[in-house]
Structures are given as C-alpha cells and as structure tokens.
C-alpha positions in Angstrom: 13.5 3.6 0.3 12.2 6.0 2.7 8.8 5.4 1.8 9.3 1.8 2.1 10.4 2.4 5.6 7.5 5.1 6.8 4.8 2.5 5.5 6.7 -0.3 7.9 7.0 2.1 10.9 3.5 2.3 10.6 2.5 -1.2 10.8 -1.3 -1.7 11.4 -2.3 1.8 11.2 -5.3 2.1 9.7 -6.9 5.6 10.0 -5.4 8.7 8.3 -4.2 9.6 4.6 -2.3 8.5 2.9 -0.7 10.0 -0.5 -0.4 8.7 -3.8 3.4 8.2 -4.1 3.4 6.9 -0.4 1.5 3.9 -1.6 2.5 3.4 -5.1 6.7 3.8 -3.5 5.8 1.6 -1.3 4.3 -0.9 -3.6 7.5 -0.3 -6.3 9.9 -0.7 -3.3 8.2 -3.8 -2.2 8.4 -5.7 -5.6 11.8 -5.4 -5.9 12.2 -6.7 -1.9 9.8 -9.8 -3.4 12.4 -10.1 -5.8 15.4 -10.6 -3.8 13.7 -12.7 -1.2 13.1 -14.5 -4.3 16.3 -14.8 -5.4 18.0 -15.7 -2.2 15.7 -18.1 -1.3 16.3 -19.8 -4.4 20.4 -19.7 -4.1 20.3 -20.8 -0.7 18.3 -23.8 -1.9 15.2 -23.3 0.9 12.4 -21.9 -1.7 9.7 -21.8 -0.5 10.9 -20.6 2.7 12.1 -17.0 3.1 8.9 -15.6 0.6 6.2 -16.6 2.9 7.7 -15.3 5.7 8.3 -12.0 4.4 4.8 -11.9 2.7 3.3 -12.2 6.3 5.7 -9.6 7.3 4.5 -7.2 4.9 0.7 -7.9 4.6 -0.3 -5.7 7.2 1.2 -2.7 6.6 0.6 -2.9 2.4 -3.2 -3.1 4.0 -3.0 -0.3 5.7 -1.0 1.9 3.3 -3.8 1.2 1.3 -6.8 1.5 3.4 -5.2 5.5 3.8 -4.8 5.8 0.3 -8.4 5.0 -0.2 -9.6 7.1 2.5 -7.7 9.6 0.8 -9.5 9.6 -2.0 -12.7 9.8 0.0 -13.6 5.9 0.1 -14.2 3.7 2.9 -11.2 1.2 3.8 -13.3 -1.3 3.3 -13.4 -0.4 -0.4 -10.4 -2.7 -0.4 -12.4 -5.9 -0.4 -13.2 -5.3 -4.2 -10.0 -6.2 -4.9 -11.6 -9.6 -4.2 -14.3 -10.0 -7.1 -12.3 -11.8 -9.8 -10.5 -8.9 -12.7 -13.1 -6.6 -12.4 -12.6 -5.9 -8.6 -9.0 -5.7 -9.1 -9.1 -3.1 -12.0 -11.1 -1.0 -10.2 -9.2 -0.8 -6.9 -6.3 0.1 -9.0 -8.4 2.7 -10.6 -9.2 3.9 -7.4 -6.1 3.7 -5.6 -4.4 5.8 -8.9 -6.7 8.9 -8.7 -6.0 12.3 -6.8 -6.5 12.3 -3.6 -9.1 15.0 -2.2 -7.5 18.6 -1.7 -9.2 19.4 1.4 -9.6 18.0 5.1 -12.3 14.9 4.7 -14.0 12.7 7.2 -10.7 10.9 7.7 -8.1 13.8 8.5 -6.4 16.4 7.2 -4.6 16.3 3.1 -1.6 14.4 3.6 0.0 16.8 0.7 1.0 20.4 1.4 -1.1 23.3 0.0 1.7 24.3 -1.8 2.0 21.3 -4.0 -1.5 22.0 -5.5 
C-alpha cells in the first residue's frame, strides 16, 4: 500500500527514477482499487459512475510512475507512446518497463536503488 501511496503523493512528476517494484506495486495496488470501485459502483447501482472518476484520478500519476520507470531504464518518457501502436507497442512497453533498471547515475538522476541491493 505504501507504494500505492508514494506514486499518488507524487502526482504529475515526471522527471527522476523510478524503480521496478515502485511501478509494478503500484500497478498491482491499483487493479485491485479498479476492482472495488468496480464493485461498489455496481452495488450502489450508479455503474458507470464512480470508475471514470477514479480513472481520471489516477491517470496522471500511473503516467508518471511510468515515464520514471522508463527513464530508469535509460529510455525517453516519451517511449510511453508505443504503448499506442496496436499489440505490438503494448508488448514492448511492457518489455521495457520489466527490465533492470541502469545501476549507475544516468541523464535522468541518480539509481533510485541503493548500492547495496546490487
């Protein structure tokens, strides 16, 4: 859960790292949150109400958890339009988005993991 909550207290930020379990918690966390909203939206007989809302309320910081994650590997955030080319795009984002991030300081700041976890 405290991943969920770092991603949100960092709404629209957009430059930095960010590390693999940051963004993949985040994603796992946020799922489940879909989930509910879901679920409650449905019992309290408003569908689609609730969803939208929170899907705008999220959107921005699931963008930038993952622009960091890309710059972590060394990519460009704007790597993150490729998740717009049909299946393909997608597959490779993830690809992307699952791999190690670099070890040392890159053009976007310094390793968001400790040196003693490598």
């Amino acid at each position: 859960m405290n991943w969920y909550l770092e991603v949100l207290k960092k709404y629209v930020v957009f430059t930095g790292r960010a590390r693999r379990r940051e963004h993949w918690m985040f994603l796992l966390f946020n799922i489940i949150a879909v989930i509910v909203v879901v679920v409650v939206d449905l019992a309290i007989g408003t569908f689609p109400l609730l969803y939208p809302i929170y899907f705008l309320a999220v959107l921005l910081p699931h963008l930038g958890v993952t622009v960091r994650r890309l710059h972590d590997t060394g990519r460009s955030g704007w790597t993150v339009l490729l998740g717009l080319i049909p299946l393909v795009g997608a597959v490779i984002l993830i690809a992307f988005l699952a791999t190690e991030g670099e070890r040392n300081d890159n053009a976007y700041g310094p390793s968001p993991k400790p040196a003693t976890a490598y």
